[in-house]
C-alpha positions as a Markdown table, in Angstrom:
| # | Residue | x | y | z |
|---|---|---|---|---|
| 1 | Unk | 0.0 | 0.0 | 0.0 |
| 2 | Unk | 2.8 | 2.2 | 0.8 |
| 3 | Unk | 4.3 | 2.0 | -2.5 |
| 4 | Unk | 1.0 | 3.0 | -4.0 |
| 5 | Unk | 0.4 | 5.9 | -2.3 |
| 6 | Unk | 4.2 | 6.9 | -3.1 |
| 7 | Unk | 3.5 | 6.4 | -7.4 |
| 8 | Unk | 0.7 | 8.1 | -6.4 |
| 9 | Unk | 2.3 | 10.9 | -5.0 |
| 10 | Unk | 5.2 | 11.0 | -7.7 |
| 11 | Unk | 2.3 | 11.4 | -10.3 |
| 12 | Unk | 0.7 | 14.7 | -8.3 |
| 13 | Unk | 4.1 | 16.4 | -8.2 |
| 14 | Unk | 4.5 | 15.7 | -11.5 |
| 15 | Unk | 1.6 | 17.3 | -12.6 |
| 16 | Unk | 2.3 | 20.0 | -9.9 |
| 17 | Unk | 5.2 | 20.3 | -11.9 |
| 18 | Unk | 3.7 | 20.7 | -15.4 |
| 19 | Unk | 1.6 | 23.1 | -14.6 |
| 20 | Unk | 3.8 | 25.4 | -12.9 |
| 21 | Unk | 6.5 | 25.2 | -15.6 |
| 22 | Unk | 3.3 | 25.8 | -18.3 |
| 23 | Unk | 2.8 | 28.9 | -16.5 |
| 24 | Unk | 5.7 | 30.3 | -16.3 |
| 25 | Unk | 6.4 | 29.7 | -19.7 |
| 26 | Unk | 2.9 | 31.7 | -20.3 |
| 27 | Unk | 4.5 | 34.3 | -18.3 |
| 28 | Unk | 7.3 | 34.8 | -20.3 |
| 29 | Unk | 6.0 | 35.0 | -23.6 |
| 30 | Unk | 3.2 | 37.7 | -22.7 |
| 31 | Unk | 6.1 | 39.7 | -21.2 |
| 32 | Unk | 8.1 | 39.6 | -24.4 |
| 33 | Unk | 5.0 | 39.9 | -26.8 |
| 34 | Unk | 4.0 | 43.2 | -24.7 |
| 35 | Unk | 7.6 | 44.3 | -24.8 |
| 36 | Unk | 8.4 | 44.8 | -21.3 |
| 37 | Unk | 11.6 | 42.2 | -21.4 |
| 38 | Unk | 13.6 | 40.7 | -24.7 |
| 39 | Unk | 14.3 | 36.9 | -24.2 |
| 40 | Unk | 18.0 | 38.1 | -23.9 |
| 41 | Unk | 16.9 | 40.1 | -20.9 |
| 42 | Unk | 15.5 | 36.8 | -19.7 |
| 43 | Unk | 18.3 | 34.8 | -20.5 |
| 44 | Unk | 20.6 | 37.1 | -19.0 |
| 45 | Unk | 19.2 | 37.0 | -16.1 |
| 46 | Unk | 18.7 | 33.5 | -15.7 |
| 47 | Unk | 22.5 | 32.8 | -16.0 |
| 48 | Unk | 23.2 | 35.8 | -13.4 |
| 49 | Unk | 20.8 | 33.6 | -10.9 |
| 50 | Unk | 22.1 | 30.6 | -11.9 |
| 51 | Unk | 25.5 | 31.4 | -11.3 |
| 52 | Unk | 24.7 | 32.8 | -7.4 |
| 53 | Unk | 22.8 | 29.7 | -6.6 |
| 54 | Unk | 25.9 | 27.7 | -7.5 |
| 55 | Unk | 28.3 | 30.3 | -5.8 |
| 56 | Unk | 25.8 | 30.0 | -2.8 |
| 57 | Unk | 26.1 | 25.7 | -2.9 |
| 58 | Unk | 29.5 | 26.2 | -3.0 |
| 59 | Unk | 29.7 | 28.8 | 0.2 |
| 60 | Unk | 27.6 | 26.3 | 2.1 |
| 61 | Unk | 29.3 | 22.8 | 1.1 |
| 62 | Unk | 32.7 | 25.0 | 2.2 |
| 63 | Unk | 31.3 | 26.0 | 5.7 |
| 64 | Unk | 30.1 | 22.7 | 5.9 |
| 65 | Unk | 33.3 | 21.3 | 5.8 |
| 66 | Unk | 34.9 | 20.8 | 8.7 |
| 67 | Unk | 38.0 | 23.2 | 9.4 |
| 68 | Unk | 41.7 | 21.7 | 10.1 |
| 69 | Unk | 44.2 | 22.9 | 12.9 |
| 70 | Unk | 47.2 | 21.9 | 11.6 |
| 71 | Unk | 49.8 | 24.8 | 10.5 |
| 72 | Unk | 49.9 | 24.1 | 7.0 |
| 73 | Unk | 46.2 | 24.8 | 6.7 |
| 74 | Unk | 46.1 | 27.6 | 9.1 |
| 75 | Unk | 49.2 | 29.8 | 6.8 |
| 76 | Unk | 48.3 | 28.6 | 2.7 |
């Protein structure tokens, strides 16, 4: 039964997930039809987010790691 309820699960987010990438992609396009962004606008931003979520996971996997005492760590 468990397993059911799990596929079952898996199906809603994946419909949860349809419909929220169908509407953003909605978004989008009326944006650039009306003219208020160019899909280089878009796409420029997107990398510019992209590339501070990975700076951000890779601030967090460093602080998460734990710190050394010897001497050769403490002076690089």
């Amino acid at each position: 039964m468990k397993k059911l309820e799990m596929i079952g699960q898996l199906a809603d987010l994946k419909e949860i997930d349809y419909k929220n990438t169908l509407s953003i992609s909605v978004l989008l396009e009326l944006l650039i039809e009306k003219n208020l962004i160019t899909r280089q606008d878009f796409v420029r931003k997107a990398r510019e987010l992209e590339a501070a979520t990975l700076a951000e996971i890779i601030l967090s996997r460093r602080s998460q790691t734990p710190v050394s005492s010897s001497p050769s760590q403490l002076n690089p």
